[in-house]
N, C-alpha and C positions, 0 to 999 in steps of 0.2 A: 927169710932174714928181715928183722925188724926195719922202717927205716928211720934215720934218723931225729928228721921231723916226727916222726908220730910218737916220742918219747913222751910218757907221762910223768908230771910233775905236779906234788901237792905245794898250794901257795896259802895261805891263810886267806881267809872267805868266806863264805856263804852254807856251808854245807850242814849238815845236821854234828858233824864230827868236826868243827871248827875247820875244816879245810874246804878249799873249792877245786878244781881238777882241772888243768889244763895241759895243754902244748902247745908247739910252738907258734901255732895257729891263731889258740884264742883260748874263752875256755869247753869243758867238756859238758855237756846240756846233764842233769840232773836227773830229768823227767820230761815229757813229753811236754807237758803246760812251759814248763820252765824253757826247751827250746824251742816252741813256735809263740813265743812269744803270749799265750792266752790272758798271762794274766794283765796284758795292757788291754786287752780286749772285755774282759770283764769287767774291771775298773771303768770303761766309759761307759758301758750299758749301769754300770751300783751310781756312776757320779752324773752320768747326764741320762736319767729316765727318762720314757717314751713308755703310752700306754701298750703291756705285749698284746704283741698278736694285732699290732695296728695297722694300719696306709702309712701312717708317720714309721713305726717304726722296721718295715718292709721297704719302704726308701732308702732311710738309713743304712741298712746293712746292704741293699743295692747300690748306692752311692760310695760306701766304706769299702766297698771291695773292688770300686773304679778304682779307687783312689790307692789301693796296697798293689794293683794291676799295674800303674799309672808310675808311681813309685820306683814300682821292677824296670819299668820300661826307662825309666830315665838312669836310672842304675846301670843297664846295658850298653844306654847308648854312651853317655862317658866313660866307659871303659874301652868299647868299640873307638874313639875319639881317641885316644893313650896307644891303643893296637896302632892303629891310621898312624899316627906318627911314630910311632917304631918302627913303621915299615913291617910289623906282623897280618897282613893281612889274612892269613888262614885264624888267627885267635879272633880277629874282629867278626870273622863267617860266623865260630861259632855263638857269638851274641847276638849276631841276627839272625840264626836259627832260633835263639831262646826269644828274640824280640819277634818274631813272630808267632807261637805257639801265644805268647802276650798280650797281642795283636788279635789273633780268632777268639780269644778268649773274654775280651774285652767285648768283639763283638756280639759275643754269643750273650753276655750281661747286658748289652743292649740294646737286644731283641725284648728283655722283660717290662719297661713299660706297654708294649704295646701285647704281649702275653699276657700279662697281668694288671691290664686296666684295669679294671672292676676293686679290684683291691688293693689300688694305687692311687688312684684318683677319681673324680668326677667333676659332673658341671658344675659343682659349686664346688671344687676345691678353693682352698684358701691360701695354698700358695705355691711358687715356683723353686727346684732345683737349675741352677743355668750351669753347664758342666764349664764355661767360662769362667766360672768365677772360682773353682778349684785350684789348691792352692798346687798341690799334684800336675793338675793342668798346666798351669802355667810354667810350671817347673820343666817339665817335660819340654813343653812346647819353645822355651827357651833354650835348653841343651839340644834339639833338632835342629834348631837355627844355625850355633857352632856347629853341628857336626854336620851338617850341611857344605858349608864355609869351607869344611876341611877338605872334603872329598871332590868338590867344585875345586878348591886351587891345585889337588892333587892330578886333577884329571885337567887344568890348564896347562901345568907343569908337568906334563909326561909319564908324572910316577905312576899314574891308571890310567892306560890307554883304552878309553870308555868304549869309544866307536866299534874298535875293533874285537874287543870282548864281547860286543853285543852282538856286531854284525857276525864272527865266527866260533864263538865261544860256547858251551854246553856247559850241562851241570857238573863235570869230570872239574873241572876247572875255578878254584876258590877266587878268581877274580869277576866269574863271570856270576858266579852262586852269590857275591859279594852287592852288586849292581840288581841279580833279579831279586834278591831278598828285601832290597830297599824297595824295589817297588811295588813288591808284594806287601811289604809293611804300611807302604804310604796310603795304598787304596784302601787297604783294613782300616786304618785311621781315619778317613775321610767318613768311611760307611758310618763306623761306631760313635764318630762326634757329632754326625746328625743324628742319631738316633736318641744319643743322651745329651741332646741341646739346649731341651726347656725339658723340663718332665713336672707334671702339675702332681700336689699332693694333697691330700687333706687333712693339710696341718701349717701351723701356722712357722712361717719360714723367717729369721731374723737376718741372719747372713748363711751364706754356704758353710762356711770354714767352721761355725758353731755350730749349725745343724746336723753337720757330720759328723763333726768334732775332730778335722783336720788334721791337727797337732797332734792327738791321741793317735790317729792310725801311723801317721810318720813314728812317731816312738815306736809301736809296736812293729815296724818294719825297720826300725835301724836301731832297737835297744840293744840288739847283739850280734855282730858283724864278726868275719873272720878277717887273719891276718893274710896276702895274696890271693891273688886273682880264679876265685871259685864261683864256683855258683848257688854257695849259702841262701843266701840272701831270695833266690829265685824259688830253691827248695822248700824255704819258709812257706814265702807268700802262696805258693801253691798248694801250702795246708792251710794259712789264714784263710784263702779266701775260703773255702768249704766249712770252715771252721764259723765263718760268719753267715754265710747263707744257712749254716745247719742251725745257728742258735734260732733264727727267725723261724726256721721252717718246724724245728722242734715245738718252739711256743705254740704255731698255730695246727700243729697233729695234735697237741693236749687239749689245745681250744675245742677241735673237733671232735675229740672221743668225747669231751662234756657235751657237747652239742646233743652228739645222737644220744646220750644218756640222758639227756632233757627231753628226748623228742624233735626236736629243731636239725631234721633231718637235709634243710636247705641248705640255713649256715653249715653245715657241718660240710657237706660239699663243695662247698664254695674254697673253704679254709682248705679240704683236701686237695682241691685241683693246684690252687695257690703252693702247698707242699710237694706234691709233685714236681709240677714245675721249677723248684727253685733246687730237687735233688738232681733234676735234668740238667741243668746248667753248674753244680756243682761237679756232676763225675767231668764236663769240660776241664776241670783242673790237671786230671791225671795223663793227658795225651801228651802234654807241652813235660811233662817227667819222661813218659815212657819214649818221648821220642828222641830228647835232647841232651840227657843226662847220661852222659858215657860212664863208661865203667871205671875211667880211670880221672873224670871228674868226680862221681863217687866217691871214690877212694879217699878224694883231697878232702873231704870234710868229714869223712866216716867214724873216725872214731870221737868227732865234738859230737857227735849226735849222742854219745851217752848210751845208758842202757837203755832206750826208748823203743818205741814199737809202734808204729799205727792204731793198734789194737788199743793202745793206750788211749785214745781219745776218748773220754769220757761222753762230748757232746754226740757224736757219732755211734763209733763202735757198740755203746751203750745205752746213751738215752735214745737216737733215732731208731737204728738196727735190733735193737732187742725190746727194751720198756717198752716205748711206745706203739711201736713195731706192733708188740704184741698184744699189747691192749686195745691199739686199734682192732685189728684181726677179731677179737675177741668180741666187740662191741656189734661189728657188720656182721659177724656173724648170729649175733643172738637175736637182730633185725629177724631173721629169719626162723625165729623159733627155739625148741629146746635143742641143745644143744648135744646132748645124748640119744638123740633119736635116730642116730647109723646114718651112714654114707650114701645110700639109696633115697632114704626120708629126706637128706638133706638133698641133695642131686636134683630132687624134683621140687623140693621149695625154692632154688637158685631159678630152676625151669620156669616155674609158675609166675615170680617175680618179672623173667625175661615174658612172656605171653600178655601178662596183666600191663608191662608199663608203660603201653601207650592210652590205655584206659582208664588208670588210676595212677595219680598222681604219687602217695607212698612206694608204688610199685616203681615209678620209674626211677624216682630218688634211691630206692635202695638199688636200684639196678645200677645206678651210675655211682654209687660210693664202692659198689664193688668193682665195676671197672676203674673206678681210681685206685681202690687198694692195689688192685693187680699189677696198674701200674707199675705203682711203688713197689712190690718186689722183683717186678723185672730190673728195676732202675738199681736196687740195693744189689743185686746181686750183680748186676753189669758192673758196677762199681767195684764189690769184692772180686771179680774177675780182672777186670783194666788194673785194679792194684797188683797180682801177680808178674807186670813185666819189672817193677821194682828188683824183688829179687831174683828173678833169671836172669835178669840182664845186669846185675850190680854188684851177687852175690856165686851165685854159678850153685852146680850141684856137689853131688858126692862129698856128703856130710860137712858144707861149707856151714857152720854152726853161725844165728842171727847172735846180732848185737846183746838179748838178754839172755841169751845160752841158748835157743831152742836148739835141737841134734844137725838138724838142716834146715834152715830158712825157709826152702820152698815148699817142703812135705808141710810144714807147720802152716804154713798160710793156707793149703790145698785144707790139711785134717780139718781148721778152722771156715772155711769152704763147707764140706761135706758133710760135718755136722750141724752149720746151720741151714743148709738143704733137708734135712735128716729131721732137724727139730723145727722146720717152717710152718709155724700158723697158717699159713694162707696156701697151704697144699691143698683144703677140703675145699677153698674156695674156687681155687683153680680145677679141680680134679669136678668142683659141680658145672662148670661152666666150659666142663668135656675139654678141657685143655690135656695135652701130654706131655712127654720129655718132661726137666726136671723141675720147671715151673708146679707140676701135679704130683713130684717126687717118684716119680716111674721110672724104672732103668732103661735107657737107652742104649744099641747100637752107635760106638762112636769110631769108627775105622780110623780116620782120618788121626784122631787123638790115641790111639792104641797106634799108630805108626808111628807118628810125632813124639813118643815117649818111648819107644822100642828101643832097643842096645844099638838097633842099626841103622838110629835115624843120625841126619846131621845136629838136629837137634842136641841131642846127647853128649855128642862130641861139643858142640860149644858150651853146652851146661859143664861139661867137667874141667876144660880149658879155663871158665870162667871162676869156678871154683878154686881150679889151682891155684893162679894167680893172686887170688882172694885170702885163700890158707896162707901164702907166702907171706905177703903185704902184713897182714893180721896177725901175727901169731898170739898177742896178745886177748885178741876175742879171739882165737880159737882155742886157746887152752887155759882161756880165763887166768890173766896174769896181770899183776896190777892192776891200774882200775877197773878191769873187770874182773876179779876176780871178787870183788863185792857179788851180792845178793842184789838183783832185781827188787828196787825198794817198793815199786808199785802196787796197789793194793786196788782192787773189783770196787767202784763205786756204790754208795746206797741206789736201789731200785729209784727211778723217776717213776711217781706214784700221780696220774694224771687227776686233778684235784685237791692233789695236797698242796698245791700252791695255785690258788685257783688263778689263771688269767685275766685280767681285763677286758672285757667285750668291749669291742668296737662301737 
């Protein structure tokens, strides 16, 4: 049975069909760009350039993604503050669950000045980031003051009896989850402000709030909000930020397949490790989802999400994961020779490279861009894997049909899984460097995962439990009725062709 919140309603708008689409919520996302907000994000990379592929503008998008982090976290805790004073305490738990998944993830963004000196700054940087003078910062760091205030007079006045919760309380217990989550939040915070305290760059710095361009990330985190107490707003940001680490990290994978195409097999490495690293810290986004986003907060913003998909990401899905994906592959590969010379021929040019690269200098460079590449698809593919608790855990099985009609949500993620295992570039590389399992594209013995998927696992029973409930709530995306019953407007991007819009060298 439908409910009655999730009725659709056309309003005049925005739409290509003079309507825009909403309920009672807010309205219904279009496209994927249109609901995470992208095109505030484009618009300040067209209106406030930075050379790509720079130290400046690798700040930038590490500073821009404090700051949509920063944002979330002040979002939670005034709402958390509204809970406290309703006396909701179990609603307030669950925001300091989300405020800490926000919390590690911040950390984990500022561990990258000191991961990615080299291509952040130096001793003649020319000037400073102070995470003080964020405008995000400040924000935050004022709404923790109130809600401070609040839980102090709560726990003078009896209504949290602090002592006793500490001294006999466990995690069974949302008063006690309530108290250890603050202080798990507070230390996170402490780590990650010294980390991002001064960060030198080399570029020339006017104020924070313009070098960031401040204003632009706050629009692009509250250009579209829903109506009651969701967690929209967190879902977003935990696509912006990967969405902003990718575009940096995209620019500097083209930088680098030009590189080796020039020969400048150094820089090329350099820009690789720097991409690596910044995919490392983007699959970070997807824990603080797969841990905190119940099934039935899902629910509450599901059908604004539109007929959208992940898959839709053009900066990801398509230019990281595939274009460049593969033209990298393509490039480290031919470092090593012709490239139809069989899997044997090739096996011992990877070998020979590995023997030669403490004596030759090409030898070791190409040695270490292949262990970067490999890296990189261990990391893409941890990533297409951590995206998987999405729909088991939001969507269930037994032909629970996704938002743009696929039959089942999860099969469709997995088919999308297996054929880019199936069509991976970098299996020859892996397969030369005696690697196995699916890294090499070899079939594996998987028991554990042939139980866990069996008729007679627990497993199964909650996929289909979750499923039901899913069909119920839905009927609409299940039988395609009203607004879904449109066509998936979405259309495969032009190829990102590395060189056709050459980058800016550093």
């Amino acid at each position: 049975m439908k409910h009655e919140a999730d009725s659709v309603v056309e309003m005049p708008g925005l739409s290509e069909d003079g309507a825009v689409y909403r309920n009672e919520r807010g309205v219904i996302a279009e496209n994927y760009y249109d609901l995470q907000g992208l095109a505030v994000l484009d618009g300040i990379r067209a209106q406030h350039p930075l050379p790509t592929a720079s130290s400046a503008s690798l700040a930038r998008s590490l500073f821009q993604s404090v700051e949509i982090a920063l944002l979330n976290l002040n979002d939670l805790f005034e709402r958390a503050s509204v809970d406290l004073r309703q006396d909701n305490l179990d609603a307030a738990v669950v925001k300091l669950f989300w405020a800490k998944g926000f919390h590690r993830l911040v950390n984990l963004l500022g561990l990258l000045p000191a991961r990615l000196n080299g291509a952040l700054g130096s001793s003649e940087a020319r000037g400073v980031l102070k995470l003080a003078d964020s405008p995000a910062f400040q924000t935050y760091l004022t709404t923790l003051r109130l809600f401070d205030a609040e839980v102090i007079a709560a726990i003078e006045d009896g209504r949290l009896a602090a002592e006793t919760v500490i001294a006999e309380g466990s995690l069974e217990s949302a008063p006690y989850n309530f108290l250890h989550l603050l202080r798990v939040c507070n230390q996170e915070s402490m780590s990650w402000e010294a980390s991002l305290a001064t960060v030198q760059v080399d570029a020339t710095v006017g104020s924070y709030a313009d070098f960031v361009v401040s204003a632009g990330i706050r629009d692009c985190v509250y250009d579209r909000v829903l109506q009651g107490d969701t967690y929209f707003t967190q879902f977003r940001g935990l696509h912006q930020i990967p969405e902003t680490l990718g575009d940096e990290a995209n620019d500097r994978c083209e930088a680098a397949i030009l590189d080796i195409r020039r020969g400048d097999l150094a820089n090329a490495l350099e820009r690789l490790q720097t991409v690596v690293t910044l995919i490392d810290t983007m699959t970070a986004a997807v824990p603080p989802m797969a841990d905190h986003l119940s099934t039935t907060d899902y629910h509450a913003i599901r059908e604004n999400l539109g007929l959208t998909s992940g898959s839709h990401s053009v900066g990801l899905h398509y230019h990281m994961f595939n274009d460049l994906y593969q033209q990298l592959s393509a490039e480290i590969a031919g470092l090593l020779g012709e490239a139809d010379a069989g899997e044997t021929a090739f096996a011992e040019r990877i070998a020979e490279v590995r023997r030669q690269r403490f004596a030759e200098p090409r030898a070791w460079l190409t040695h270490q861009l292949i262990d970067e590449a490999l890296k990189m698809q261990a990391l893409i593919f941890h990533w297409r894997n951590s995206h998987l608790h999405l729909p088991r855990n939001n969507l269930g099985g037994d032909m629970t049909k996704s938002l743009t009609g696929s039959p089942e949500a999860i099969k469709a993620v997995r088919h999308m899984m297996v054929s880019a295992r199936n069509k991976d570039p970098m299996k020859a590389l892996a397969r030369g460097r005696g690697m196995s399992g699916s890294a090499a594209g070899t079939p594996v013995a998987t028991p554990l995962t042939q139980y866990v998927e069996s008729a007679v696992s627990l497993d199964r029973v909650l996929l289909a439990k979750t499923g039901e409930a899913t069909q119920l709530r839905f009927e609409d995306v299940q039988k395609r009725l009203g607004f879904f019953a449109n066509r998936c407007p979405f259309r495969a991007p032009p190829r990102r062709m590395a060189g056709a819009t050459v980058p800016a060298a550093e």
